[in-house]
C-alpha positions in Angstrom: 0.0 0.0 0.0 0.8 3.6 -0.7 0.2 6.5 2.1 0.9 9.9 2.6 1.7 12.5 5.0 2.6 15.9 6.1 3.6 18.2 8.6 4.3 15.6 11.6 6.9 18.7 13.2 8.4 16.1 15.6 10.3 17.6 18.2 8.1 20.7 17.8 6.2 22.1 21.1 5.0 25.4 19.4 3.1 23.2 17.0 0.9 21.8 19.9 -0.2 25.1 20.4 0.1 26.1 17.1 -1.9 23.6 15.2 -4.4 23.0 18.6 -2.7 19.8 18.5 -4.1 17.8 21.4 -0.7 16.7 23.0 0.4 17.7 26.6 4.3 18.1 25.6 6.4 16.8 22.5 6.8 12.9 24.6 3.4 12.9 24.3 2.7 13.9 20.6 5.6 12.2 19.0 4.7 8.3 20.7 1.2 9.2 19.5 2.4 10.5 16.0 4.6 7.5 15.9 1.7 4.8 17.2 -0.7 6.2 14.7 1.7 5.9 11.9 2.7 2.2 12.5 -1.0 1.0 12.9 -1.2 2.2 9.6 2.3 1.5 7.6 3.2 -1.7 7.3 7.1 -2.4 7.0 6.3 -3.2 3.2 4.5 -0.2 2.5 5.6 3.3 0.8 4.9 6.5 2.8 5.6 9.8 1.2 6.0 12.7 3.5 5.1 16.0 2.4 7.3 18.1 4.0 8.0 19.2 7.9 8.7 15.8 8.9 11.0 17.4 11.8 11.4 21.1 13.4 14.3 22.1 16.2 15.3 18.5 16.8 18.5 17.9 15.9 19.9 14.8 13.6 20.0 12.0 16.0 16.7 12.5 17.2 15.6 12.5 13.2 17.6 9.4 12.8 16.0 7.6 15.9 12.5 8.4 14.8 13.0 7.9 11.1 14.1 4.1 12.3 10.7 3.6 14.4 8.8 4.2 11.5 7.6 1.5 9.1 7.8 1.5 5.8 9.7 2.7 2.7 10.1 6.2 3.4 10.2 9.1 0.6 10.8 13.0 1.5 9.7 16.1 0.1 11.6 18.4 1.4 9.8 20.9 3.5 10.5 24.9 5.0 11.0 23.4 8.1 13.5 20.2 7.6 16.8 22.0 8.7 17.5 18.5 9.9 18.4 17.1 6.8 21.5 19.2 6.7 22.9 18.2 10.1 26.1 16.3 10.3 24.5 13.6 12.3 21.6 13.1 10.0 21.6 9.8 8.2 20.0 10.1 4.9 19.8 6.6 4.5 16.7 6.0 6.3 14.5 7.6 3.6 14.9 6.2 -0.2 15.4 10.1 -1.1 15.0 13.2 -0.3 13.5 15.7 -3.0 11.8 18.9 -4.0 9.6 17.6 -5.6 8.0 14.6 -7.0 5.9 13.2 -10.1 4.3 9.6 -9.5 1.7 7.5 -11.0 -0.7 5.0 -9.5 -3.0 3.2 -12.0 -2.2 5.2 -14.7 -3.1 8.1 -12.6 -0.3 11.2 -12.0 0.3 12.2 -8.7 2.3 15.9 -7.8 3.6 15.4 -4.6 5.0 19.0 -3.7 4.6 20.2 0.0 3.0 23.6 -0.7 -0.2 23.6 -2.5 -0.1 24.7 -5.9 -2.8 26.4 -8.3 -2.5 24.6 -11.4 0.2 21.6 -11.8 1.6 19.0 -14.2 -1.4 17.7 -15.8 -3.9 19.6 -14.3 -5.9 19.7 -17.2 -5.4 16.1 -17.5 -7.1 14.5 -14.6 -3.8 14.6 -12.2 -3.5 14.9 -8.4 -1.8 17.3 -6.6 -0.6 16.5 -2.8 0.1 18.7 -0.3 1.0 20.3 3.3 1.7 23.0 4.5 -1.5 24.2 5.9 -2.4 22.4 9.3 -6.0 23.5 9.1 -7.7 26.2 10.5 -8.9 29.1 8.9 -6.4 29.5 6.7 -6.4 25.9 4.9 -10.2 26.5 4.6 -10.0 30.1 2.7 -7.1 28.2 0.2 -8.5 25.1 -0.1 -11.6 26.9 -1.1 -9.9 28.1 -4.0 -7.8 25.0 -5.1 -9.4 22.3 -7.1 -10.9 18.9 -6.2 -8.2 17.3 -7.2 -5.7 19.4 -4.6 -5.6 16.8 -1.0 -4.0 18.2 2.3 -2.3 15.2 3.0 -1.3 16.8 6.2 -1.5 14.7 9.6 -3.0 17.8 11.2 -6.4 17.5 8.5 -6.1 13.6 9.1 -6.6 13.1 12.6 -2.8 12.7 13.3 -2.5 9.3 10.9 -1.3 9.1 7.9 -3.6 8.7 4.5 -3.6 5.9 2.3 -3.6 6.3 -1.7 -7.0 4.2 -1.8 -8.4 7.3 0.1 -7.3 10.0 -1.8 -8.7 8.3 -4.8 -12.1 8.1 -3.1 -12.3 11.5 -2.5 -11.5 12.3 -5.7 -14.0 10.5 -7.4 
């Protein structure tokens, strides 16, 4: 299975406040962050994160979360992952690390980009565009007003902290 996420921000206690997030501290919210992904990802699944996977931790606490994740990990590189440039950081534990990314999924494109875009590859062709960025709030609700259908915040803050399989994307694009 395919799944997709965005904005987890481990290590990051402004984003309990932030985001509303329902955590008492950053123990709290990553174990729960962490649990929810795993009943989800299997170790033989993909998972694409969208971006902000990690803010103010440093490497090694990247590097020890990264390896209590399941699955085949992919990065879009976020505003927020400084982490990825840390000596300690060991970009093995993701497949790679990009931009920006073009996939397809029963003949279907997917852009995989961690801001939301307007119009994208293929746009006019039936594609999907996956994003983060916004957590919610009113500000997702005023943009995502004005994105198409085919635009998903795959964001864990818009998915009940869990990540979101491909299956379900598709569903709500239909």
């Amino acid at each position: 299975m395919i799944y997709f996420t965005a904005d987890t921000h481990f290590c990051h206690i402004n984003a309990i406040e932030f985001c509303n997030r329902p955590f008492q501290n950053i123990g709290q919210m990553n174990e729960t962050l962490i649990e929810n992904w795993n009943s989800r990802v299997a170790s033989g699944d993909e998972i694409y994160i969208l971006g902000d996977f990690l803010f103010r931790g440093t490497g090694t606490e990247a590097n020890e979360i990264v390896k209590r994740l399941n699955g085949r990990k992919y990065l879009i590189r976020g505003n927020h992952d400084k982490f990825i440039d840390n000596k300690d950081f060991d970009k093995s534990g993701f497949v790679w690390i990009k931009d920006y990314h073009v996939m397809y999924y029963e003949k279907r494109k997917f852009v995989l980009f961690h801001y939301p875009i307007l119009e994208w590859d293929g746009y006019y062709r039936n594609s999907i565009h996956l994003y983060g960025h916004l957590h919610g709030g009113e500000a997702w609700r005023k943009i995502s007003g004005a994105l198409s259908e085919r635009a998903i915040n795959v964001g864990t803050d818009v998915h009940n902290y869990y990540p979101v399989s491909i299956e379900e994307i598709l569903k709500k694009v239909k």
